[in-house]
C-alpha positions in Angstrom: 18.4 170.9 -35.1 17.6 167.9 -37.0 17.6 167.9 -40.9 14.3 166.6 -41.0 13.0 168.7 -38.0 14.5 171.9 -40.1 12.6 170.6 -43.2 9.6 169.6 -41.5 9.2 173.5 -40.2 10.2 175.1 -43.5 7.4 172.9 -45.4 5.4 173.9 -42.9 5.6 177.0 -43.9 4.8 176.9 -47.6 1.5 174.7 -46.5 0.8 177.6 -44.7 1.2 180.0 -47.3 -0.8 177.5 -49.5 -3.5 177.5 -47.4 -3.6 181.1 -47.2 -3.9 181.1 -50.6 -6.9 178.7 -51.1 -8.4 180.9 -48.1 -7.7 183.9 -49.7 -8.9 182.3 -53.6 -11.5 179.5 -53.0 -12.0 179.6 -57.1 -7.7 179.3 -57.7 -7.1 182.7 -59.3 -8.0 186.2 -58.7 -11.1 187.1 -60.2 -9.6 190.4 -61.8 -6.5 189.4 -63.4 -7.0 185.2 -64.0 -3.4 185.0 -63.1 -1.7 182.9 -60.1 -1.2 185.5 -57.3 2.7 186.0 -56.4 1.7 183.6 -53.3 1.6 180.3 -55.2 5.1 181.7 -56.5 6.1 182.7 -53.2 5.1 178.4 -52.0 7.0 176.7 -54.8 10.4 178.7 -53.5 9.6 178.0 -50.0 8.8 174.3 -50.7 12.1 174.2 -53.2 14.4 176.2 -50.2 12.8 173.3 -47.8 14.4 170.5 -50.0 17.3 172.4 -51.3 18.3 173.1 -46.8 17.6 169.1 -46.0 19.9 167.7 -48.6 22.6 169.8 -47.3 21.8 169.4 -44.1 21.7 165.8 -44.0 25.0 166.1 -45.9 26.4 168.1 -43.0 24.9 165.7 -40.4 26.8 162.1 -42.1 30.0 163.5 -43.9 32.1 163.5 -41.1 30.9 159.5 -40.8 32.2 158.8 -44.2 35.3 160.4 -43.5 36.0 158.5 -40.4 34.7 155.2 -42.1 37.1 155.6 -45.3 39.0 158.6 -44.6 41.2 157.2 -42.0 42.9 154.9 -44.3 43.7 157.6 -47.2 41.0 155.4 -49.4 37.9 157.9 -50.4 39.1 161.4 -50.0 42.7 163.2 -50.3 44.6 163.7 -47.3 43.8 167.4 -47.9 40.3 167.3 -48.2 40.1 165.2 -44.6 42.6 167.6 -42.5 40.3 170.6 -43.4 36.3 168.1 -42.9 38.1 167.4 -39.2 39.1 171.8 -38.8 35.6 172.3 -39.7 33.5 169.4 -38.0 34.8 167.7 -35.5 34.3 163.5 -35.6 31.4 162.5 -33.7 
């Protein structure tokens, strides 16, 4: 799965949750208490996990791009570093 495709689900979740919430809360905060209910929490750590899995998921999809632009002539990365990126990912 695409990067973006995984984001686009996973912020399709917290919208869900969010709209849930204004469903569930059409005035913002529970009557009773006046404080945010745990499921505007629970959309801020979806929304952040959403980022947080793109960036290193779009890492994952270009780094073996970089190594084959720069890593083939020893310039970016140590010789090390590009023997285990090719154990791990192979080049596309």
């Amino acid at each position: 799965m695409k990067a973006i495709t995984a984001f686009s689900n996973a912020i399709s979740r917290s919208n869900g949750l969010l709209d849930l919430h204004r469903t569930s809360f059409p005035r913002g905060r529970p009557p009773e208490t006046g404080e945010p209910p745990d499921i505007l929490r629970a959309v801020v750590v979806f929304a952040v996990g959403a980022v947080d899995s793109y960036v290193h998921d779009k890492i994952s999809e270009n780094i073996m791009k970089v190594v084959k632009h720069c890593g083939e002539q020893n310039k970016c990365f140590p010789p090390n570093l590009i023997g285990l990126l090719k154990e791990q990912m192979p080049i596309e």
